[in-house]
N, C-alpha and C positions, 0 to 999 in steps of 0.2 A: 616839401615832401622829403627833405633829406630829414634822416633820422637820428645821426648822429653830431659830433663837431667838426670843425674843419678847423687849418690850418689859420686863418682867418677869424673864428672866434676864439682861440687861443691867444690868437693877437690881440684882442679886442681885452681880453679876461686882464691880459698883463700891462695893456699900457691904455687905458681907461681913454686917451687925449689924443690916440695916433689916429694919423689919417690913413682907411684904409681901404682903396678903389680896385675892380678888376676888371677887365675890358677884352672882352672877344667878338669877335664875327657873330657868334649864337647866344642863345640866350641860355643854355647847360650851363656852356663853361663860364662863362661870369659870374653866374647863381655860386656854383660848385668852389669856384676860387675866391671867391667877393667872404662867401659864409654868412649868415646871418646877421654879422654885428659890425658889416661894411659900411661905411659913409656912401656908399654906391656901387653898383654893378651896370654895366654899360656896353652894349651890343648895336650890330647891325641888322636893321628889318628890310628885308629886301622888296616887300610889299609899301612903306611906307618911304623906301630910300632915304634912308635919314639913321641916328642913332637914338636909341629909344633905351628906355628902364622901366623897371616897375615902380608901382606905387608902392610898394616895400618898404622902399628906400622914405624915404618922406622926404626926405632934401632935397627931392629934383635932381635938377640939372645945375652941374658950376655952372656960370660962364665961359671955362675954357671949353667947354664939351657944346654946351648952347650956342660958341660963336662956331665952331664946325659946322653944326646944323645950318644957321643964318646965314653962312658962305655960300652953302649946297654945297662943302665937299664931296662927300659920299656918291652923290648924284652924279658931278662931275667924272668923278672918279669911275664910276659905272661906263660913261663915255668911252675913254679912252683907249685909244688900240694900243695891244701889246707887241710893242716893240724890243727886243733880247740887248740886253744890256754889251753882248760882243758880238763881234762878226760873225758868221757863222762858221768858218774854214777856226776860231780859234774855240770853237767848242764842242767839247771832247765829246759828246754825246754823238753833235750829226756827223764827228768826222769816223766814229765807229760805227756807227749806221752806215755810212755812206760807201764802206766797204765790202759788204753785201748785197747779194743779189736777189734776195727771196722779199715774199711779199711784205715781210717787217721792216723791212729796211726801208721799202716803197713807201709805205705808208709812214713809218717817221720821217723820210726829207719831205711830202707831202703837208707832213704837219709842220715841217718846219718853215717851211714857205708862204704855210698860211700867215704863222707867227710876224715872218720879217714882214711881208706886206704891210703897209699901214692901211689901218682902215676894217682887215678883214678879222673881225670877230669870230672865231670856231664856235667858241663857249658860249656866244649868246644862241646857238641853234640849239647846242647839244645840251643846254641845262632849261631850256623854255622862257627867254627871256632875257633882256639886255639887264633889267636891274640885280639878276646873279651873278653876274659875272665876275663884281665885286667878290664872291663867296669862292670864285675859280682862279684866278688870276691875281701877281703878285703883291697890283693894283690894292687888294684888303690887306697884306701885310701892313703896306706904307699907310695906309687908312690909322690902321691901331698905334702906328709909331707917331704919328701928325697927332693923335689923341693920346696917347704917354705924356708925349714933351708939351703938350698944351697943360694938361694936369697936374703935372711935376709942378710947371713954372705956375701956373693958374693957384693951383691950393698951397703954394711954399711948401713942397713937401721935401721933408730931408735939413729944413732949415733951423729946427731944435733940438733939443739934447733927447725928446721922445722919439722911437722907431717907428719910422713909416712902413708899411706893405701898398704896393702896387705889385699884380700881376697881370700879364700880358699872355693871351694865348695865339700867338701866331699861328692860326689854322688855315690861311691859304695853301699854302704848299702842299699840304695832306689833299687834299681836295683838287689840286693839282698831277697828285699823284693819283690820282680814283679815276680823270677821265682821260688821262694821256698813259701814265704808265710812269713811275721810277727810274727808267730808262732811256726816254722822252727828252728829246732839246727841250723841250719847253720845262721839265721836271729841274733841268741844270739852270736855267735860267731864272726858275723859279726861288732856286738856293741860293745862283747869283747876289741876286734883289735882297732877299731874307739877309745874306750877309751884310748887304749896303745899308739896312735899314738898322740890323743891329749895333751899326758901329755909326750911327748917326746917332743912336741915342745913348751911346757910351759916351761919345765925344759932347754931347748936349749936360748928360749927367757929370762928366768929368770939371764944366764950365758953370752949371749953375748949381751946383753939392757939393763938388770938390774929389780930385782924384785921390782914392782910398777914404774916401767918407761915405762910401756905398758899397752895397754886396749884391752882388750879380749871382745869379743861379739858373743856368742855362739845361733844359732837358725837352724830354719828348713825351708824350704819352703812351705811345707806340711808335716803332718803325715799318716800313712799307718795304718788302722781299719783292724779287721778281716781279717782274708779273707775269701772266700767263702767254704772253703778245712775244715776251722775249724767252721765255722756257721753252716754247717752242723752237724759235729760232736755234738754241742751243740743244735740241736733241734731249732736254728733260719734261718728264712726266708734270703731265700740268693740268687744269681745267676748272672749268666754272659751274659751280652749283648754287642749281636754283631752289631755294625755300619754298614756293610757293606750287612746284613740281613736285617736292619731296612731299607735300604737307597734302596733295590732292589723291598720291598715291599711296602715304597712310592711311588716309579716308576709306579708299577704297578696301584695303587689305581687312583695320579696325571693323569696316561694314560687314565684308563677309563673315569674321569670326562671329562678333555680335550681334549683328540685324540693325544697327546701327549707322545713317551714312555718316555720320558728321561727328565724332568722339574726339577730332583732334581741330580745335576753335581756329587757330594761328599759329604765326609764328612773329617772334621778332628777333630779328638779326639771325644767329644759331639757337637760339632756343625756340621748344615747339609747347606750346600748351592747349592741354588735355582737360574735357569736359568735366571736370570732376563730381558735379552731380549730375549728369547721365550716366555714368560709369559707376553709381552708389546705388542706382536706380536698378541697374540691369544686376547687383548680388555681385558683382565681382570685383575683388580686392585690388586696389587700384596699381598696386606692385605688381601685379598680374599682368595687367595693360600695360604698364611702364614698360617691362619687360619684356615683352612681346612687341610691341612697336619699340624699342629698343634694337632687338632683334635685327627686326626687316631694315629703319633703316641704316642700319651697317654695313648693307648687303649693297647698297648704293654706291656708285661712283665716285669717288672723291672724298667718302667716308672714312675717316681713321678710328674714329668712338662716338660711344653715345653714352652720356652718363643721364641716369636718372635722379630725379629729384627725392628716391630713396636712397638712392645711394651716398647724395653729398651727404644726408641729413644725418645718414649713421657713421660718415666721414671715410668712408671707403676711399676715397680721394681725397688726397694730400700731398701727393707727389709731384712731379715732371710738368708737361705743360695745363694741366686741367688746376693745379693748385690754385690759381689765382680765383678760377670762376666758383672754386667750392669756397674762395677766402669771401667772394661778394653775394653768394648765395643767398637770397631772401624768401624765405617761404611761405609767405602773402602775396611776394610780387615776383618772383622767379617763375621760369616754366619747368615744366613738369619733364624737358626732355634737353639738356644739351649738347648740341655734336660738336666734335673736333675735327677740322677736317686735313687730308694730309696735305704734308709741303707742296706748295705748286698751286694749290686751289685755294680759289676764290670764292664770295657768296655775292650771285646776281644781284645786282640792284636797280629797283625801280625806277629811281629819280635819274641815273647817270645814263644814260643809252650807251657810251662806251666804256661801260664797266668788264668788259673782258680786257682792257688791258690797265686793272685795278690790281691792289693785294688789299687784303683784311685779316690779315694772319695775324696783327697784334702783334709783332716779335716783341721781346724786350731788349732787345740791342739797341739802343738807345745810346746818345752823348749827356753826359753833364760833365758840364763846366761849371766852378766854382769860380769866381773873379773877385777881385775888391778887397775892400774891408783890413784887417789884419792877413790875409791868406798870402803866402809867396808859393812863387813859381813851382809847381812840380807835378808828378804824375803817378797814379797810385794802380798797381795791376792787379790789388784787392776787388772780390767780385763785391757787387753792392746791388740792392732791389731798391725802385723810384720809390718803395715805401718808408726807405730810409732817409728821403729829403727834408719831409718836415721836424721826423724827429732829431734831425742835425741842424735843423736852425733854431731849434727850441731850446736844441742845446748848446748854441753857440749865446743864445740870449738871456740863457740864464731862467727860460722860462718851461711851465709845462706842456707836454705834446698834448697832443688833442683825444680827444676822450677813448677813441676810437683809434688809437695808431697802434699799426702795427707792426711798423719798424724799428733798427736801431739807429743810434746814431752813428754815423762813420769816423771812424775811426780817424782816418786819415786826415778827415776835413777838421775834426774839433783836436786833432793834436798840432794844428799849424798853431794853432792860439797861446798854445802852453808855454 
């Protein structure tokens, strides 16, 4: 379904021989980073416990990924209780928690307790199952780093004068953050691990490629603010909206005007889509309806805007934080209504039961780290958009970006080379 190129078949375009793998917990982000012209994309099935691919790929499975499977690591790994990499008295989360007396504080040394206990699993109650837990716990980091260093050494990658691509989407931690909180012992412990694993596979890459025979590109997709569990603690405006509340009380409003119950189908995530041919049916101009259910819900709690799907289209939006969702805007597959909601709030979620002390605000305050390769030491306080990552490796290789980029290349990064 992707429509455009990725950063992945740019690779593919330019080094015809490179090997070139991507490996996540889901099956999005492997698609999304692997690209069409991957030798393989490789995730975890929490229903099959195990690592799975599409038939896409035609190649299967290496060996290094097939003997994972054979171990039952993944399964293994589902087992295991999480235990925090320090004591607790040396980590900075429960020992700031532990200085308060309100119910937030209760509830994270609560959690932390559960954490030290061996044995006692939270995340297998609160996600429906032991074989998730891999998806909650730091437990899936180490999973995709044991499957890097398998693949590196497995396919000799790195080992010829062609550019390899491996990417890696370390999304436990995100997912960490969705059912404990950013603030959470368990959120610090989770970074912990994330750090230990990162620097196992630098010290693995440094041993079988050679140190400075590799480039490391370290970032985020999003960052996780607040959550609402600790805005509260601190006396700021905060709370949680529900989609699914927003979207029953459109219905309702939509019915009255129209005679109509049902005008607004779903929602997914912040977007809400609107019947479009019941809404052609009844003679009224569907900017009409955009606009009036635009209206109402604004009027909602935790509402900061609502842009319609006329408005991206005439590009009324192009600014501040709505830029990016007018930049991926599809109008085949977009809805007809999106909200922004203000700092502090959240959007309920079905799967997570302790999604109130979640964030989904998407910041872009993000880390990249650049490492390796030709690059030295330094620090650049030019601002930079994640859209400019690929076109800074494109341009570090001398090749073209990808069909669809809308980045530049950074500055900072491709003048260490010069």
């Amino acid at each position: 379904r992707m429509l455009v190129g990725t950063l992945g078949d740019a690779w593919r375009g330019a080094y015809p021989k490179a090997k070139i793998y991507a490996l996540s917990l889901s099956a999005t982000p492997a698609v999304v980073l692997g690209g069409r012209g991957a030798d393989g994309a490789f995730w975890y099935s929490h229903a099959e416990r195990r690592i799975v691919t599409s038939s896409y790929y035609g190649g299967g499975f290496p060996e290094s990924i097939r003997g994972i499977n054979d171990a039952r690591r993944p399964s293994q790994m589902c087992e295991q209780a999480w235990i925090p990499a320090l004591p607790a008295e040396a980590m900075r989360a429960v020992t700031l928690t532990a200085q308060s007396q309100d119910a937030y504080a209760d509830a994270m040394r609560a959690l932390a307790q559960a954490v030290r206990q061996r044995g006692v699993m939270p995340e297998r109650d609160a996600t429906g199952g032991t074989s998730k837990r891999l998806l909650f716990t730091p437990a899936g980091n180490s999973l995709l780093k044991q499957m890097a260093i398998s693949l590196i050494g497995g396919e000799r990658m790195g080992k010829d004068s062609v550019p390899d691509l491996l990417s890696v989407y370390f999304s436990s931690i995100a997912r960490v953050n969705m059912l404990y909180g950013p603030e959470s012992p368990q959120a610090e412990d989770a970074l912990l691990r994330l750090n230990q694993d990162v620097a196992d596979l630098l010290e693995y890459l440094d041993a079988a490629v050679g140190a400075g025979e590799y480039l490391v590109v370290l970032t985020s997709a999003y960052a996780s603010d607040e959550s609402p569990g600790y805005l509260k603690h601190l006396g700021i405006p905060h709370g949680v909206f529900s989609p699914q509340q927003a979207l029953f009380l459109l219905n309702s409003y939509l019915g009255a005007l129209y005679s109509n119950g049902r005008i607004a189908l779903g929602c997914v995530g912040q977007q809400i889509y609107l019947d479009e041919l019941a809404i052609e049916k009844l003679g009224v101009p569907i900017e009409e309806v955009e606009a009036r259910a635009s209206r109402f819900l604004r009027d909602m709690a935790g509402v900061s805007r609502v842009y319609t799907s006329s408005q991206l289209l005439q590009g009324e939006v192009s600014q501040g934080r709505m830029g990016r969702a007018q930049a991926g805007f599809h109008v085949k597959r977009s809805g007809n209504l999106v909200i922004d909601l203000q700092p502090g709030w959240i959007v309920e979620s079905p799967t997570v039961p302790l999604a109130e002390n979640t964030s989904c605000s998407y910041s872009e305050r993000v880390p990249l780290v650049w490492f390796g390769w030709k690059l030295r030491a330094m620090r650049s306080p030019t601002r930079v958009r994640l859209e400019d990552v690929a076109p800074t490796l494109c341009e570090l290789l001398h090749i073209a970006p990808p069909n669809a980029s809308m980045g530049s290349p950074i500055e900072a990064v491709v003048g260490w080379t010069r």
